[in-house]
Backbone bond lengths (Angstrom), bond angles and torsions (degrees), N, CA, C in turn:
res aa  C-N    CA-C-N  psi(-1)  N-CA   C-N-CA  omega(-1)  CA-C   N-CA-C  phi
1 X - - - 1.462 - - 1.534 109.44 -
2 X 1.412 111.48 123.34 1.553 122.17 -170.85 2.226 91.64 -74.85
3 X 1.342 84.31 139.50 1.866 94.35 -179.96 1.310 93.76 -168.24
4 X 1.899 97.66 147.53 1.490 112.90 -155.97 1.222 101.15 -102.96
5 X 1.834 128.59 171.01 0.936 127.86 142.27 1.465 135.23 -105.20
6 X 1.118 113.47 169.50 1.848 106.55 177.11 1.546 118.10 -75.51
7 X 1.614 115.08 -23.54 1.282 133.16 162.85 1.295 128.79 -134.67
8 X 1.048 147.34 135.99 1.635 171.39 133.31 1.838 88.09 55.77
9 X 0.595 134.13 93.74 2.003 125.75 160.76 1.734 94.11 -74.01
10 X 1.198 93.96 157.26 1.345 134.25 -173.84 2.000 100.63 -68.16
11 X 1.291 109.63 151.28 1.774 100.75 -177.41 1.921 79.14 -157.89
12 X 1.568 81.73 131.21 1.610 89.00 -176.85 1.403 103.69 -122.43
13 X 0.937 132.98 45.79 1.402 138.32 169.60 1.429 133.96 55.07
14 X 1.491 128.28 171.86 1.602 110.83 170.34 1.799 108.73 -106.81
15 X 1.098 133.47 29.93 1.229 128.29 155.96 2.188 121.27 -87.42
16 X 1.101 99.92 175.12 1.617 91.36 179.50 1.306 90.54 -80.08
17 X 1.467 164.16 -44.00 1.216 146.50 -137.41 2.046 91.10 -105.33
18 X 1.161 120.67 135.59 1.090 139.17 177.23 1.038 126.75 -76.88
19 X 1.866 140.02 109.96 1.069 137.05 -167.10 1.366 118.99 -72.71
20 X 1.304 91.91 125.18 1.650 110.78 175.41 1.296 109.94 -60.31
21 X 1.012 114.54 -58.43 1.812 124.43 -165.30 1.127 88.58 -84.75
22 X 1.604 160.63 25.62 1.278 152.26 125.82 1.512 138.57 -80.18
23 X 1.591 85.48 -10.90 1.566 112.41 175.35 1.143 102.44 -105.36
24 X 1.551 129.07 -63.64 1.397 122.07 169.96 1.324 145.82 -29.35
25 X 1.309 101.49 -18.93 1.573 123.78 -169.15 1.571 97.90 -97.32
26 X 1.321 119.19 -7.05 1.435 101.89 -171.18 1.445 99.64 -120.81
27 X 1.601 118.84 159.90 1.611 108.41 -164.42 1.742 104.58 -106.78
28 X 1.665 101.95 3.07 1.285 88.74 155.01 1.646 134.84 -94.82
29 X 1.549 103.78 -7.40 1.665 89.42 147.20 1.471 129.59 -67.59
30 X 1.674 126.62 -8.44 0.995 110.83 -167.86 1.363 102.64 -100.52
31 X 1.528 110.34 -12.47 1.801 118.58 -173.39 1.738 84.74 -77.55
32 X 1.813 140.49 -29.46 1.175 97.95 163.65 1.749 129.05 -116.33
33 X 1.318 73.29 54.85 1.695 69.82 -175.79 1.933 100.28 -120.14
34 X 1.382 93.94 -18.94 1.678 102.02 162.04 1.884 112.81 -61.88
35 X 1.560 88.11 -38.93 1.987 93.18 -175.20 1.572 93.54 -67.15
36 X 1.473 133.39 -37.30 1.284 107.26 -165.50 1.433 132.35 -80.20
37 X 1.557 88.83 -13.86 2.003 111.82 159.11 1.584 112.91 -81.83
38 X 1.032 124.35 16.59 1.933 124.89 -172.01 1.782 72.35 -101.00
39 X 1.114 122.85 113.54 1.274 130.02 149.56 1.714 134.05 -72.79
40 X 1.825 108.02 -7.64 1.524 126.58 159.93 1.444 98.57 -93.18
41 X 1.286 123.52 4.54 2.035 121.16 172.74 1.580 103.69 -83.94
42 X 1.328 56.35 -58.16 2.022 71.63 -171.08 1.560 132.18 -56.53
43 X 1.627 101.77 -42.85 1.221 110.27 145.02 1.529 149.96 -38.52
44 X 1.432 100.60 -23.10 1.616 140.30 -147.06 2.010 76.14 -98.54
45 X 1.824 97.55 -75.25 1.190 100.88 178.22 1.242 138.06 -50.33
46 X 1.462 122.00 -4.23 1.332 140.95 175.63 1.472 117.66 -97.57
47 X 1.363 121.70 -17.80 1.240 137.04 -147.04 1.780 90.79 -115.27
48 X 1.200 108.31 -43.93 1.435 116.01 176.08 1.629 120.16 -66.53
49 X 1.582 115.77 -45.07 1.344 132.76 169.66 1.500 114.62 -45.40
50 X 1.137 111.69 -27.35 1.788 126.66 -147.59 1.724 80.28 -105.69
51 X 1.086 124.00 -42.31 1.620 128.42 -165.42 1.392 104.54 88.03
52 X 1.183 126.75 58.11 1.445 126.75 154.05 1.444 122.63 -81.13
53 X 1.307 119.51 -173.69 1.195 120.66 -174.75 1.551 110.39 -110.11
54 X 1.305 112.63 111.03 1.400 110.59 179.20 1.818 112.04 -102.83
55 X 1.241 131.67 -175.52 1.488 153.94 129.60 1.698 129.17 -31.41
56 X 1.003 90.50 116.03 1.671 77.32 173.53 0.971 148.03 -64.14
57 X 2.291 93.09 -17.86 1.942 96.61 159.24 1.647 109.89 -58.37
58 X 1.463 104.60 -63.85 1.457 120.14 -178.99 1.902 119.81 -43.96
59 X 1.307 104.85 2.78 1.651 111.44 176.15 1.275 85.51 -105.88
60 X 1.030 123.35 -71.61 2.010 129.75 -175.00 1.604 97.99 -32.30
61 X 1.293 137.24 -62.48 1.308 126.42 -134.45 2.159 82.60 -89.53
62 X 1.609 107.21 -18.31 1.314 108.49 -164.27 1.698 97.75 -70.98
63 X 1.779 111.08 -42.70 1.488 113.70 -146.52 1.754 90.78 -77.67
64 X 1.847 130.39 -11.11 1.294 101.75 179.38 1.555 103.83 -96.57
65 X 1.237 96.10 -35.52 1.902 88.13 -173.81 1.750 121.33 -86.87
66 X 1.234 99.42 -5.57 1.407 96.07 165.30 1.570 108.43 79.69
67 X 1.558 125.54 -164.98 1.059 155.77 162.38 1.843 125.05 -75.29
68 X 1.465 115.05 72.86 1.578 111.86 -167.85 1.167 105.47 -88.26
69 X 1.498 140.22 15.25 1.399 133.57 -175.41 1.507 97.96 -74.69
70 X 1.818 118.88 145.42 1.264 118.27 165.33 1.845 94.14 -154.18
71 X 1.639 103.47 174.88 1.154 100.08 -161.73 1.573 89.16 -79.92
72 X 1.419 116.63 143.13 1.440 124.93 156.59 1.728 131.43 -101.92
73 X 1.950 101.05 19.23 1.243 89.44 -168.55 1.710 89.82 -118.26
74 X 1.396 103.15 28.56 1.512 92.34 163.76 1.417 111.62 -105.79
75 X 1.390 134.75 -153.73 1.402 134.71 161.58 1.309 130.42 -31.80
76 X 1.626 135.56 76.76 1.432 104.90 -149.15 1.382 130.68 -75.20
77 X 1.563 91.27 -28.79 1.669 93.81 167.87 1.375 140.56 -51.05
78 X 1.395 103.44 -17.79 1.146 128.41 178.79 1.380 107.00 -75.49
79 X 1.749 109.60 -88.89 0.777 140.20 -157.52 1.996 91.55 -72.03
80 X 0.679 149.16 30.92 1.507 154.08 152.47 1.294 119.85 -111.07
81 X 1.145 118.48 -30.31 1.791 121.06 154.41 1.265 136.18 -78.20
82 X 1.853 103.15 -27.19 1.624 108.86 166.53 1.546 104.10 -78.83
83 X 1.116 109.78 -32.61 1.891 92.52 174.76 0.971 146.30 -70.96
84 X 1.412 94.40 -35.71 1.812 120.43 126.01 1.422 125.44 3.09
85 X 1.220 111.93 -68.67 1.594 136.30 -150.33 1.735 71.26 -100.53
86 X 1.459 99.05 -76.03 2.070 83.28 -157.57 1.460 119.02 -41.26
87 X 1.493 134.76 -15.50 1.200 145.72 -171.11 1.435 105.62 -98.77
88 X 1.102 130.92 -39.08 1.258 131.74 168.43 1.517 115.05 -64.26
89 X 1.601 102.75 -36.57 1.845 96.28 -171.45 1.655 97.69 -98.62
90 X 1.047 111.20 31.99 1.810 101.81 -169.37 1.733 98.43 -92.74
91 X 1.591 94.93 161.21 1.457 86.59 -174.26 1.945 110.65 -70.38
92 X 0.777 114.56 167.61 1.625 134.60 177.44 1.075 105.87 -67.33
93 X 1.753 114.75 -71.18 1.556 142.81 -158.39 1.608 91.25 94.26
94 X 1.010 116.88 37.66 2.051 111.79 168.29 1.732 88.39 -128.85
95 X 1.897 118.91 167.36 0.675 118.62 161.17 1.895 105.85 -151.37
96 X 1.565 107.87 153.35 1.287 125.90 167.04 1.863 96.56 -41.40
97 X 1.707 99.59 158.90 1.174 102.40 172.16 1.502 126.88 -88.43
98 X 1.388 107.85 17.19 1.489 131.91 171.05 1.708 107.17 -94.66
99 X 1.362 97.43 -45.27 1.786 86.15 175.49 1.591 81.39 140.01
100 X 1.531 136.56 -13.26 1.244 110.13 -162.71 1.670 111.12 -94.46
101 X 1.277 109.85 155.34 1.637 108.87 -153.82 1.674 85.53 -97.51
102 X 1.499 103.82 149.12 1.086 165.32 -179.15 1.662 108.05 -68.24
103 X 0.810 107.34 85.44 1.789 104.01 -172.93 2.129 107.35 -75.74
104 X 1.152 93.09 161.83 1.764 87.38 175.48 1.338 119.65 -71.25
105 X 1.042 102.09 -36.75 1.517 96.74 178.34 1.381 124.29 -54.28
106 X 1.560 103.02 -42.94 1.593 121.92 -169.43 1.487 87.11 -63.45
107 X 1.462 112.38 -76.19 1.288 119.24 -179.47 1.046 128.02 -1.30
108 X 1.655 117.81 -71.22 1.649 133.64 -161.66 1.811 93.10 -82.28
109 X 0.825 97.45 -45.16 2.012 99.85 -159.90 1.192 129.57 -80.07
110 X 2.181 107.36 -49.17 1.306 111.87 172.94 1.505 115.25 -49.06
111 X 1.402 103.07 145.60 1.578 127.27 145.14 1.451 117.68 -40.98
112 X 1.441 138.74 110.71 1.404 145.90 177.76 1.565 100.82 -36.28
113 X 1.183 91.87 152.01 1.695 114.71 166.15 1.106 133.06 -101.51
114 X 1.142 123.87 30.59 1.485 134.21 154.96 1.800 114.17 -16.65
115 X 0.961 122.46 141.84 0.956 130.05 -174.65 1.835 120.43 -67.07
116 X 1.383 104.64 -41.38 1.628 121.30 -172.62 2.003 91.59 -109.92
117 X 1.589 128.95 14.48 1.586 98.49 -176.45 1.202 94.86 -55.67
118 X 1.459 99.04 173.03 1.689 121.05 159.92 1.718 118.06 44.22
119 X 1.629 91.44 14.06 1.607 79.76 -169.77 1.864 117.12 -104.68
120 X 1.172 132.10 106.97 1.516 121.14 178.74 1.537 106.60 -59.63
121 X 1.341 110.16 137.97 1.495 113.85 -158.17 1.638 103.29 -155.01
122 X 1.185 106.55 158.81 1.505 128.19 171.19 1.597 118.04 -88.03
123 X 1.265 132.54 76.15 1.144 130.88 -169.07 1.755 129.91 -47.27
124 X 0.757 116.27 102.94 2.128 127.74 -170.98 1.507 86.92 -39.13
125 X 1.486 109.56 177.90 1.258 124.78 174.23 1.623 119.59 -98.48
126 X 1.560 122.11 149.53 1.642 99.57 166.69 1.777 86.73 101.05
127 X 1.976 95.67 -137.94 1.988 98.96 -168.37 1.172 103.38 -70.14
128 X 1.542 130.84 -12.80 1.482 107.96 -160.65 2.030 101.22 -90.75
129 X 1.320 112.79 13.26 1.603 93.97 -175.59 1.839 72.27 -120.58
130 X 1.278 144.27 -19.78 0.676 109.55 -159.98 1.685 121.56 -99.00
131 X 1.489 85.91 5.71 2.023 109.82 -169.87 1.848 87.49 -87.58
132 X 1.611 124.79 13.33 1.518 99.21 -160.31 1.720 90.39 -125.01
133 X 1.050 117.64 -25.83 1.273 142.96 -175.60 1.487 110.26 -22.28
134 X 0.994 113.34 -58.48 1.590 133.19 -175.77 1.585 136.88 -111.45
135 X 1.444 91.64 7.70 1.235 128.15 160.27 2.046 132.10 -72.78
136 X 1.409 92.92 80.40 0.853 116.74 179.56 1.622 120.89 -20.89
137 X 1.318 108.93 -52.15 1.211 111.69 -153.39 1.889 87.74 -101.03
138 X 1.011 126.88 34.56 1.273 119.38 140.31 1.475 134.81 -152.47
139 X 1.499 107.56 157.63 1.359 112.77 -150.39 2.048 90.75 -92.76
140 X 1.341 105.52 116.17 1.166 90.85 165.91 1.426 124.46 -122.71
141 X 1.729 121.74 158.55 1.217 115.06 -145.86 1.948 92.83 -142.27
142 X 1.600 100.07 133.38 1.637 108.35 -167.60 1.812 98.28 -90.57
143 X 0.826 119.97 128.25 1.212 110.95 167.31 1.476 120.98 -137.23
144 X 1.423 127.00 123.87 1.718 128.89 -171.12 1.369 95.62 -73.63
145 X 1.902 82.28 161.06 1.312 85.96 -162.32 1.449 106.72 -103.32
146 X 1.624 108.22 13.30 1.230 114.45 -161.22 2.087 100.37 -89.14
147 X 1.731 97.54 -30.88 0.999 103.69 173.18 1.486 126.24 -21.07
148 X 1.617 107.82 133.63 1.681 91.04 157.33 2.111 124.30 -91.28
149 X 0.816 97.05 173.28 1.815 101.37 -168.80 1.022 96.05 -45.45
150 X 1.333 145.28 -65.56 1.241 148.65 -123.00 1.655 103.96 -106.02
151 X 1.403 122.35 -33.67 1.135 113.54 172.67 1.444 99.29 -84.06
152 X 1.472 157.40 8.75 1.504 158.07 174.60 1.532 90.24 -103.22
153 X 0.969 122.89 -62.40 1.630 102.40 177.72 1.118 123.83 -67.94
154 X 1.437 136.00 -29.12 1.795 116.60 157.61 1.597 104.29 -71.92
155 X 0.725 124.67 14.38 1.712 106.76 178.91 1.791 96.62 -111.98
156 X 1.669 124.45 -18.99 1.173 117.76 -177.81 1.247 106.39 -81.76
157 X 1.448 117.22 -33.76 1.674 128.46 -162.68 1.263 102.40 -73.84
158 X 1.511 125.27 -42.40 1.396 129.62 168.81 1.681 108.90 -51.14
159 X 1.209 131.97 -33.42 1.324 137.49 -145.46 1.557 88.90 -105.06
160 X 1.053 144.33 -63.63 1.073 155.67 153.44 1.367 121.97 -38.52
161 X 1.281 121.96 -10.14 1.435 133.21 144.90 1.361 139.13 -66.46
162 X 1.536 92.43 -42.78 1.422 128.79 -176.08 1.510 101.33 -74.30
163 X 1.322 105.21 -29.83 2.038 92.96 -162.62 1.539 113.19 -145.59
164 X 1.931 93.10 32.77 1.226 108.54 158.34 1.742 123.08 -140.01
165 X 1.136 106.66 143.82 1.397 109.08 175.74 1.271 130.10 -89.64
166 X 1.739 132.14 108.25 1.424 127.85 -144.50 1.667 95.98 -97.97
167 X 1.224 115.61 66.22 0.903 120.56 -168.13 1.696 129.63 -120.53
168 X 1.713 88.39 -6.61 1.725 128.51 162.56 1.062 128.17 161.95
169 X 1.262 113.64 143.24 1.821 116.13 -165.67 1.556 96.54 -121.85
170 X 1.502 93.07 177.69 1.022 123.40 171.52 1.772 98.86 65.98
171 X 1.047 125.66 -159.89 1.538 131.77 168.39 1.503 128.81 -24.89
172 X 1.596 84.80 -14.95 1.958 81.05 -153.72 1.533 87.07 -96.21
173 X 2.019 122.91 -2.13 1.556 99.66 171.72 1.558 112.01 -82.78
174 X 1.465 106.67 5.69 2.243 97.85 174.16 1.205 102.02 -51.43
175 X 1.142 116.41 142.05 1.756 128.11 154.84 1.205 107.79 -117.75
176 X 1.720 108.42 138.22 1.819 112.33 153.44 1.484 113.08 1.45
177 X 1.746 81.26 -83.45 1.689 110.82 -161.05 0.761 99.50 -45.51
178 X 1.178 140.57 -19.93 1.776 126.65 -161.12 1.742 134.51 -119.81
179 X 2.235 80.98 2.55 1.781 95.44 -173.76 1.676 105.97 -72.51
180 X 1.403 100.33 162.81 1.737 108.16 -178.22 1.300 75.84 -115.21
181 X 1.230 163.50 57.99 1.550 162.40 124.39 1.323 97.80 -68.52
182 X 1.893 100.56 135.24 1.617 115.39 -172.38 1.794 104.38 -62.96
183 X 1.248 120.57 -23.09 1.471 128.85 -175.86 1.669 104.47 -136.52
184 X 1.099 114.09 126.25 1.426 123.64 161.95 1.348 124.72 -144.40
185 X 1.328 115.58 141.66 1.644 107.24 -179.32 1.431 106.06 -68.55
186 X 1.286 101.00 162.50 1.792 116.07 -151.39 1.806 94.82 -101.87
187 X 1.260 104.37 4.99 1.766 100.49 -172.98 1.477 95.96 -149.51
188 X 1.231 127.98 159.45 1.565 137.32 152.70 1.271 105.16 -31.41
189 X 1.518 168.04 176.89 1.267 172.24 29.53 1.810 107.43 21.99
190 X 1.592 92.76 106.77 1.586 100.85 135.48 1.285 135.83 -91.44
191 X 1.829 127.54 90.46 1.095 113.22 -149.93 1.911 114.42 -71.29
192 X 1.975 96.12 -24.06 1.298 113.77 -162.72 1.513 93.15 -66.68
193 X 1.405 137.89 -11.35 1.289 127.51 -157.28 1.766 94.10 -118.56
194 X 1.470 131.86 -39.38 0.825 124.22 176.09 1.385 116.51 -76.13
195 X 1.101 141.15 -26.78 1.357 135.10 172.57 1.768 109.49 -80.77
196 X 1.264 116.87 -23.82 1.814 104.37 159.50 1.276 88.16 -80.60
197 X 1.195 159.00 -56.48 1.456 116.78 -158.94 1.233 149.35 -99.26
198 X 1.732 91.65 7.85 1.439 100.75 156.56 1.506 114.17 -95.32
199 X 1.835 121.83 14.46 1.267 116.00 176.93 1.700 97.03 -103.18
200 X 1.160 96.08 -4.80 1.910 92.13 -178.74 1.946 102.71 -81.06
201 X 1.682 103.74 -48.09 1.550 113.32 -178.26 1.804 103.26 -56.16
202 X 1.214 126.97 -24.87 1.764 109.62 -153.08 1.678 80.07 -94.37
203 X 1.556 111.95 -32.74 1.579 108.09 -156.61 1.798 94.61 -74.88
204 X 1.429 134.02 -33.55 1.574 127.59 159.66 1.587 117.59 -68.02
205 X 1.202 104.53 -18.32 1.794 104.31 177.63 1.588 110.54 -71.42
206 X 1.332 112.52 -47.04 1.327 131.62 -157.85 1.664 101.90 -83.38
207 X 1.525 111.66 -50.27 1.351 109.38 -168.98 1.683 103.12 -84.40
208 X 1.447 122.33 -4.70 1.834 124.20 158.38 1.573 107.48 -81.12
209 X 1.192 117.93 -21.45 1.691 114.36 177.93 1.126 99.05 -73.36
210 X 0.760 133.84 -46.16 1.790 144.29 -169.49 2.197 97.83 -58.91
211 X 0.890 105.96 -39.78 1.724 118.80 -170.22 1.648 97.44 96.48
212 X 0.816 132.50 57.30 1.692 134.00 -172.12 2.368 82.34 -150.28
213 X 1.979 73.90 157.33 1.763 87.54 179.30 1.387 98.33 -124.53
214 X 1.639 124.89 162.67 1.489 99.00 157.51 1.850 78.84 -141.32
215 X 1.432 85.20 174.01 1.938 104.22 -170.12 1.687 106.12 -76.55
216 X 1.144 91.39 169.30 1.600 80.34 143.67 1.036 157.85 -77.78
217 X 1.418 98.02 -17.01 1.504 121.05 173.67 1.252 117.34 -73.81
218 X 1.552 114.51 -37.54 1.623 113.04 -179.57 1.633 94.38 -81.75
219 X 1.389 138.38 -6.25 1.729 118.25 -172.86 1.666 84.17 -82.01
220 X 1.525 126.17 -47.61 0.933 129.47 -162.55 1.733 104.06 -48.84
221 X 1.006 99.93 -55.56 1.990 112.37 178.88 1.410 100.85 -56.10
222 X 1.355 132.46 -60.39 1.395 126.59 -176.47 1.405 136.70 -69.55
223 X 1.245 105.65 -11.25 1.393 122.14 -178.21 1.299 113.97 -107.25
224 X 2.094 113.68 -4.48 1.647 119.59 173.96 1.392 117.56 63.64
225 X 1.369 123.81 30.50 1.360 134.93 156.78 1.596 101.98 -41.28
226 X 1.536 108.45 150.72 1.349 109.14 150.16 1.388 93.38 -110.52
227 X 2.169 91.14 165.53 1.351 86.05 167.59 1.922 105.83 -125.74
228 X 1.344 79.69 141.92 1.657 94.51 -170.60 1.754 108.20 -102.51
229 X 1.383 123.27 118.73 1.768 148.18 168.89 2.075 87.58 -34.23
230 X 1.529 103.90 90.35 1.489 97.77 166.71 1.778 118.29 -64.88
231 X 1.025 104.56 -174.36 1.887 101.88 -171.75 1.180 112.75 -60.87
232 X 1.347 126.09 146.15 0.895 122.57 149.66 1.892 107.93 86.33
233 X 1.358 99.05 19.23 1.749 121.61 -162.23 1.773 90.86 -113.21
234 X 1.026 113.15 148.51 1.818 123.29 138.67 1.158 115.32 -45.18
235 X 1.020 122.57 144.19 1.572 118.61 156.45 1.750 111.63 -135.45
236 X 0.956 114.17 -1.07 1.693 107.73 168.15 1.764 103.89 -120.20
237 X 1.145 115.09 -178.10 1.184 113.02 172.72 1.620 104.83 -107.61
238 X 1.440 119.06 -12.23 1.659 101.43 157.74 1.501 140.69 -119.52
239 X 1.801 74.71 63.77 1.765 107.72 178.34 1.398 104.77 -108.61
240 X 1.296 125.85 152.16 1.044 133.74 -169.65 1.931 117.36 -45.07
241 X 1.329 107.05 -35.12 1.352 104.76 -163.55 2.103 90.91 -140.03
242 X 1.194 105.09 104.93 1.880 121.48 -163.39 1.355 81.94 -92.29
243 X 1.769 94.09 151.34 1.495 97.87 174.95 1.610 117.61 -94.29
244 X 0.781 105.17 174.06 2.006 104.47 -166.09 1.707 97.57 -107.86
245 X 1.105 97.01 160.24 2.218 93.28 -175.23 1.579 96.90 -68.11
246 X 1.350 117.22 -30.12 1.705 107.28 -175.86 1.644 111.24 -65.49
247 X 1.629 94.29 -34.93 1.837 99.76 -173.04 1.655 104.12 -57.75
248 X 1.522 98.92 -31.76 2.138 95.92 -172.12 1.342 98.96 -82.52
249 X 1.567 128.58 -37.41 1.416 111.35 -165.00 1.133 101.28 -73.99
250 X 1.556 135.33 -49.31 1.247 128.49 -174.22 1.666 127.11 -46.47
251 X 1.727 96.42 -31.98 1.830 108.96 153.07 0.831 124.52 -58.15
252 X 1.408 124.94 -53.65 1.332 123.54 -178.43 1.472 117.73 -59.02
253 X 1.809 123.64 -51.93 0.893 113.73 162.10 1.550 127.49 -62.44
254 X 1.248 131.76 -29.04 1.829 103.62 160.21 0.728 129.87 -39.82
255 X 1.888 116.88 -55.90 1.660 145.42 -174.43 1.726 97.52 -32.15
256 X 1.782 112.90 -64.12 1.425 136.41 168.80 1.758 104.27 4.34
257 X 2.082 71.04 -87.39 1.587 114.39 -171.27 1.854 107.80 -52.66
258 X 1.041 140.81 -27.00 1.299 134.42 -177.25 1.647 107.01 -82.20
259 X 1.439 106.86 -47.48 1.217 114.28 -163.25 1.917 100.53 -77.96
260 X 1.262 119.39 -36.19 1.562 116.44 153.41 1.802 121.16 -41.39
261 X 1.247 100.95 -76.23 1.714 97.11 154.02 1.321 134.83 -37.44
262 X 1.181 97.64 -59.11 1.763 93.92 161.79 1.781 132.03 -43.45
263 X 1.143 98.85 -62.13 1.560 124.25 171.94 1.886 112.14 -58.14
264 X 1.418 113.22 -37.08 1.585 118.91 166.31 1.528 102.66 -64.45
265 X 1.054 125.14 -22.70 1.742 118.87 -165.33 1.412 93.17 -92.17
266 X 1.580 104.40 -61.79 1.854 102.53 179.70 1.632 127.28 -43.72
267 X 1.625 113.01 -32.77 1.363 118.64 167.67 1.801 107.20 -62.42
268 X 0.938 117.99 -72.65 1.753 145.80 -177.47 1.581 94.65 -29.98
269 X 1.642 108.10 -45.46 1.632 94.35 -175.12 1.411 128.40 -93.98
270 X 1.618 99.57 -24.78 1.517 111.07 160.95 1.260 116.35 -36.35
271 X 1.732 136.47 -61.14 0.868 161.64 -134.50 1.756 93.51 -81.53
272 X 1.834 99.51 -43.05 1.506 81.76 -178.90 1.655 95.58 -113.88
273 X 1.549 127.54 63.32 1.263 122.01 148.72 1.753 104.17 91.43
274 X 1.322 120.62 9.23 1.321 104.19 -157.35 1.712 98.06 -145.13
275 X 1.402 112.62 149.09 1.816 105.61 -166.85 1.440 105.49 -162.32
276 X 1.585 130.93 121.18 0.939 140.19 173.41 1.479 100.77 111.11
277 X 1.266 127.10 7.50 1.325 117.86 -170.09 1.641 102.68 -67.03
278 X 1.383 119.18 163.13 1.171 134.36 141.81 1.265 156.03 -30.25
């Protein structure tokens, strides 16, 4: 069953090797690739395998997202996009009212299936005009039937002027705020900002597991940041006021430091169901 999202889903291609840049592009690989760095997730997922005794929040947040542990000491690039895909296409344990199962991905992300979403329609007589009444999220419009065409269509186009904003169509008017998806990020997605900064957090996670530190300056180097002249900065050297190597490193290392913070919040909220927050 074809079902939409409120933002970009993930498309992994028709070859056996799994597109990176088809997963990357979407921010629900990154909502789980933050869960697979929540080290109280993972734990969660370990704790459950064994048959321990957990919480009933901690069963809830377990029974939608499942089990994301995979091995990371093989290829990761690889092997982080096919797990990807196997976690996304795994069954749910929900099913269509035909019998057909419910994949996770669909599960957590799609837009509900309501019977009438998104649909412009002719309203029945009796419950069906009267279930719409107070329904916010639609614009409804009386029209006689004595009318002729032409005076009902300038009177709709006017109306539809009035109480719409031409400001994007088609797909691009979904909002966050406004998905009926069981999980949605709580903001638009910066993917270019969330994927450097959860590649800055795994590259300090990984190289402190080890008992080793690295700066900011070397996450900045290893993780292929650029660095961009913030406001109100020089940006050439034959501008009035050139920047000095301390003025860039000291950028670079903030740049670091935000996108670390950033990326600690995105793990922290995954963990409890929630991604892109503020």
């Amino acid at each position: 069953m074809r079902r939409d999202f409120v933002v970009q889903h993930p498309t992994f291609g028709r070859m056996a090797k799994v597109s990176a840049k088809g997963c990357e592009k979407s921010v629900y690989y990154w909502w789980w690739y933050a869960l697979t760095l929540n080290s109280d997730y993972t734990a969660l997922c370990e704790r459950i395998s064994n048959g321990d005794t957990v919480t009933n929040d901690e069963r809830s947040i377990y029974d939608d997202f499942g089990d994301v542990r995979y091995d990371k000491d093989g290829f990761r690039f690889v092997s982080t996009h096919n797990e990807f895909k196997r976690w996304w296409q795994s069954d749910s344990g929900r099913r269509y009212d035909n019998g057909e199962v419910i994949t996770r991905g669909v599960y957590l992300f799609a837009e509900s299936t309501k019977e009438h979403d998104d649909k412009v329609r002719v309203l029945g007589a009796g419950d069906e005009r009267a279930s719409v009444v107070d329904d916010d999220d639609l614009l409804i419009i009386a029209i006689p039937r004595n009318a002729t065409k032409e005076y009902a269509n300038k009177c709709v186009t006017g109306i539809l002027k009035r109480n719409y904003k031409n400001t994007a169509t088609g797909k691009a008017v979904k909002s966050v705020k406004r998905s009926t998806a069981l999980y949605s990020p709580s903001t638009h997605p910066n993917i270019v900002n969330i994927s450097e900064s959860l590649r800055c957090y795994e590259l300090k996670q990984n190289t402190e597991h080890n008992g080793k530190k690295l700066s900011n300056l070397d996450i900045f180097k290893l993780a292929k940041l650029k660095y961009t002249a913030r406001q109100g900065e020089a940006k050439t050297y034959n501008e009035a006021r050139f920047r000095t190597k301390a003025e860039v490193n000291k950028s670079k290392q903030d740049n670091v430091t935000r996108k670390l913070k950033f990326a600690k919040k995105l793990v922290e909220d995954a963990g409890a169901g929630m991604f892109c927050t503020k």
